[in-house]
C-alpha positions as CSV (number, residue, x, y, z in Angstrom):
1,X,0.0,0.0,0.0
2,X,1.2,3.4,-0.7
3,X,0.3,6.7,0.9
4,X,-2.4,7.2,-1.4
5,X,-4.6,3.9,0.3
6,X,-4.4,6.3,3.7
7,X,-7.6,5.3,6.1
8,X,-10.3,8.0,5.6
9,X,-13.3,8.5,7.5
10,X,-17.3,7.9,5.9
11,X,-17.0,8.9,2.1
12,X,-17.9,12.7,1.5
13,X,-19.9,13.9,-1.7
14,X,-18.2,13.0,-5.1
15,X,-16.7,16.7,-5.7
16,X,-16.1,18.1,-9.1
17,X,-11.9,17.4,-10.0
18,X,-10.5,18.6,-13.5
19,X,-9.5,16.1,-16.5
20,X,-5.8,15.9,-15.0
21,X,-7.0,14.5,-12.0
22,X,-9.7,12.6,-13.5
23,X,-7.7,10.4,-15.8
24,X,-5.1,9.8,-13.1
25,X,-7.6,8.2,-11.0
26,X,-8.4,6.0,-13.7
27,X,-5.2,4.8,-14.3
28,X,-4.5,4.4,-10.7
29,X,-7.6,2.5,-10.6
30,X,-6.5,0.3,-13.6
31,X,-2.9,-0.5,-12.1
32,X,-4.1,-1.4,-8.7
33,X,-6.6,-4.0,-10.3
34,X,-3.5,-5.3,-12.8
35,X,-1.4,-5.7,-9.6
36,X,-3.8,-7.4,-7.9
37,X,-4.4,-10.1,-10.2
38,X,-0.6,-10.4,-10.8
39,X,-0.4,-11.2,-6.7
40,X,-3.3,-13.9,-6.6
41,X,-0.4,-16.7,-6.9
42,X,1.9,-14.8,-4.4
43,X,-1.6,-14.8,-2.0
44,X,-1.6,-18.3,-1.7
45,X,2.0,-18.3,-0.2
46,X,2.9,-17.9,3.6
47,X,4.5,-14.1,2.5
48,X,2.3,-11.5,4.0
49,X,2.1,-7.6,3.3
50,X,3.8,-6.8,6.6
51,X,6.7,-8.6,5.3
52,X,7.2,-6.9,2.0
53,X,6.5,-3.7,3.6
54,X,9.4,-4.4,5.9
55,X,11.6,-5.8,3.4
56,X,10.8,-2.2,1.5
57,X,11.8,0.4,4.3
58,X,14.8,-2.5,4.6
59,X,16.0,-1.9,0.9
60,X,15.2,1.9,0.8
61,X,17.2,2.4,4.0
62,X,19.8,0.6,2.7
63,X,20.0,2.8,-0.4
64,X,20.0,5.5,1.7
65,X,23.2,4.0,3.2
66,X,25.4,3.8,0.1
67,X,23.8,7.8,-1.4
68,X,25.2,9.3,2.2
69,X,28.8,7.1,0.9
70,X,28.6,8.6,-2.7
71,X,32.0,10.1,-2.4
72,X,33.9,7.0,-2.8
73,X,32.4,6.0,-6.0
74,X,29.5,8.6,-6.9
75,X,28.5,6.4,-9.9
76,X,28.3,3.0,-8.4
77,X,26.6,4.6,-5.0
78,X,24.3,6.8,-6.4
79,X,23.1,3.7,-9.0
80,X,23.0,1.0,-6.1
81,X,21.6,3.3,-4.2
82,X,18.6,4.4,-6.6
83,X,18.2,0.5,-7.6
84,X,17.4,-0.2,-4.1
85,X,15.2,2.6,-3.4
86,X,13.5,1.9,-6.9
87,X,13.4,-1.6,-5.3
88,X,12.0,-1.2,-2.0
89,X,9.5,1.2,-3.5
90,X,8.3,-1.7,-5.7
91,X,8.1,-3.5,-2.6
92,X,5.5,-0.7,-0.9
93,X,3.3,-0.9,-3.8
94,X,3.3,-4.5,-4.1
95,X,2.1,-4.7,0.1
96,X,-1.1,-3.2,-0.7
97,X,-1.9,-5.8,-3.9
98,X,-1.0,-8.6,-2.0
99,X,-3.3,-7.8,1.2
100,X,-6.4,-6.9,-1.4
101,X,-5.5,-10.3,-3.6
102,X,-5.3,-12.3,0.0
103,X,-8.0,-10.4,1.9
104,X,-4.4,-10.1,4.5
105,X,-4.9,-6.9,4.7
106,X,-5.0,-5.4,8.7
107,X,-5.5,-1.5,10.0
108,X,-2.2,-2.1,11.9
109,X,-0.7,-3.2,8.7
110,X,-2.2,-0.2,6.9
111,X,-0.2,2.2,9.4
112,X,2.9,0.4,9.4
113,X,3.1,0.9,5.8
114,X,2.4,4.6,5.7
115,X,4.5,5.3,8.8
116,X,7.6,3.3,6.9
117,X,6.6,5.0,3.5
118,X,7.4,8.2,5.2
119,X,10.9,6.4,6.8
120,X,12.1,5.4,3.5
121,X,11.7,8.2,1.3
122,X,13.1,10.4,4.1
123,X,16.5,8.6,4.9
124,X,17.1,8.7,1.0
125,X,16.2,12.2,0.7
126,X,18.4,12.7,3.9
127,X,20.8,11.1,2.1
128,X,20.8,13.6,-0.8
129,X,20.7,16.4,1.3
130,X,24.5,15.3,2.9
131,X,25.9,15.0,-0.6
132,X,25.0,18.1,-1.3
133,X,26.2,19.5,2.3
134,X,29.6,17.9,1.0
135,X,29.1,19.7,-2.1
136,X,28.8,23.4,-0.2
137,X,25.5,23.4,-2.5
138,X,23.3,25.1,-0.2
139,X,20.1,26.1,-2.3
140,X,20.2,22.5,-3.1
141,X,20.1,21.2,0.5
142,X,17.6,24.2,1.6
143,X,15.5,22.7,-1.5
144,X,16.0,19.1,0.0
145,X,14.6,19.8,2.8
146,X,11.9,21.5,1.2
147,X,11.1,18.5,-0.4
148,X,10.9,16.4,2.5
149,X,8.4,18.4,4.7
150,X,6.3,18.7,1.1
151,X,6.2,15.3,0.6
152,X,5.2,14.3,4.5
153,X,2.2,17.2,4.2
154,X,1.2,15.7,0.8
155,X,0.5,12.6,2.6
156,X,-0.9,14.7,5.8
157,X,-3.0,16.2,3.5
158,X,-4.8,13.4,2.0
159,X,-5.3,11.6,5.4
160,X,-6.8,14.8,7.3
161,X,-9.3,15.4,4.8
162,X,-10.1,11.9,4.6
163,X,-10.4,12.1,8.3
164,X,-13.4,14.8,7.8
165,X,-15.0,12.5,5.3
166,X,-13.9,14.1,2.7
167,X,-11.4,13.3,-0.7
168,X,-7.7,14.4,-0.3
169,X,-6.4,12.4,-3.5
170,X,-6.1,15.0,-6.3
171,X,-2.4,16.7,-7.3
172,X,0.4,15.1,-9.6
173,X,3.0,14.6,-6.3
174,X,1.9,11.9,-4.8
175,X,4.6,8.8,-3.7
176,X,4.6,7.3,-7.2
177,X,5.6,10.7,-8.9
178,X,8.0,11.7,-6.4
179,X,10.1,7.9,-6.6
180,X,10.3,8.3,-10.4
181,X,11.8,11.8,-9.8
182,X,14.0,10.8,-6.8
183,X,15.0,8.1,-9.4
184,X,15.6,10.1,-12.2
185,X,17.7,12.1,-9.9
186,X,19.7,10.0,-8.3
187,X,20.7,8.4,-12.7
188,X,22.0,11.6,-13.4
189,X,23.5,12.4,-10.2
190,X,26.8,11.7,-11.2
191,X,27.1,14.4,-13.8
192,X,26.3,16.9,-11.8
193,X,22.4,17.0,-12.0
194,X,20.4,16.1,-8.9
195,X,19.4,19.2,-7.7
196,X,17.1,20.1,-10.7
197,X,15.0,16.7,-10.0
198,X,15.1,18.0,-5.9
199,X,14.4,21.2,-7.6
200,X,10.9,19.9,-8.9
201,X,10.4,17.4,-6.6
202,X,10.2,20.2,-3.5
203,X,8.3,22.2,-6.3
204,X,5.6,19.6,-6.9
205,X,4.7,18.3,-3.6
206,X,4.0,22.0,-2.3
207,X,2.0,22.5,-5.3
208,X,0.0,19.4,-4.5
209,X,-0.2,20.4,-0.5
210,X,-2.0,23.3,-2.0
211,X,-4.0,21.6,-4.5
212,X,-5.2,19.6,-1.9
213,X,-5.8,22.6,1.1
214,X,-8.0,23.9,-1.6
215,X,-9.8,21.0,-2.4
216,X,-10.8,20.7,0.9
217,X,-12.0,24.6,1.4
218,X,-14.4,23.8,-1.5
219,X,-15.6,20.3,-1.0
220,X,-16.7,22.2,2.5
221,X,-18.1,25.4,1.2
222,X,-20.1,22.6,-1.2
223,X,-21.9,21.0,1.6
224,X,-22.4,24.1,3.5
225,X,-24.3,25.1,0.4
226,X,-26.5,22.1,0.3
227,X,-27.3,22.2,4.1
């Protein structure tokens, strides 16, 4: 499970979202059901969610591990180290398709998972934030940190408002977005380039806190209209 299955509270009124949005949710929908048939041999095993989302947080911290010792070989560390996060991210997204194909799915399990989403993509981020402390790039680690308090309120965000009974889901920075970036970054950080990916990513996920914050204000003043 990623983030964006969050618990929520009783479903609010369908509100009106743009085409962006829109199609997004349909392809979300489409890959969750894709994934969940892929796991339906997996469900018959003894492996549980719990374990793959453990064996994620294990792979992305790991990653994490060999970014913060880039300086010895940036190209083989930064690669190793995006191949694991790419990796354990796999592993998060796979957790939730295996507890829907199983029915293994648990609340506790559900929290776990978001709590070590959260771990993961912040010891990686953390990660790229000391390289570029090494680097004296300070606009770059200022951004990096940017990115990391964006990305834990883009979650936040979804959660609270489904906590009001209300949708939270809209926005192009949610978790699967922001690993492809982190991804693309972490490829091309040996020439020199990951701050423009850090650049966008800190970019996008305040974009989407907003999206979202707004969202909310008028999925409110919608039902205080029909009251």
């Amino acid at each position: 499970m990623t983030e964006e299955d969050g618990p929520g509270g009783e479903p609010g009124p369908e509100p009106r979202v743009n085409q962006f949005d829109r199609v997004k949710q349909e392809y979300t929908a489409a890959a969750r059901q894709i994934l969940v048939r892929s796991m339906a041999g997996v469900a018959r095993t003894k492996l549980t969610p719990d374990m793959l989302t453990v064996a994620g947080v294990g792979l992305c911290l790991a990653g994490a591990v060999l970014i913060g010792f880039e300086e010895r070989n940036e190209k083989l560390f930064f690669w190793l180290g995006g191949l694991l996060f790419v990796a354990g991210s796999i592993s998060d997204i796979l957790d939730g398709a295996l507890a829907r194909a199983a029915s293994k799915g648990t609340v506790f399990g559900a929290f776990l998972d978001s709590t070590f989403d959260r771990l993961g993509e912040a010891a990686v981020l953390t990660a790229i934030g000391l390289s570029f402390m090494r680097g004296s790039n300070e606009v770059a680690l200022v951004a990096t940190f940017a990115a990391v308090i964006g990305s834990f309120l883009v979650s936040y965000t979804r959660a609270r408002a489904e906590s009001l009974g209300l949708r939270g889901d809209i926005g192009f920075g949610s978790r699967v977005e922001r690993v492809v970036i982190i991804a693309v970054g972490l490829f091309f950080a040996p020439w020199g380039w990951l701050q423009w990916p850090v650049y966008l990513l800190a970019a996008m996920a305040w974009i989407t806190v907003l999206q979202r914050m707004l969202f909310v204000r008028r999925q409110l003043r919608e039902l205080a209209e029909q009251a």
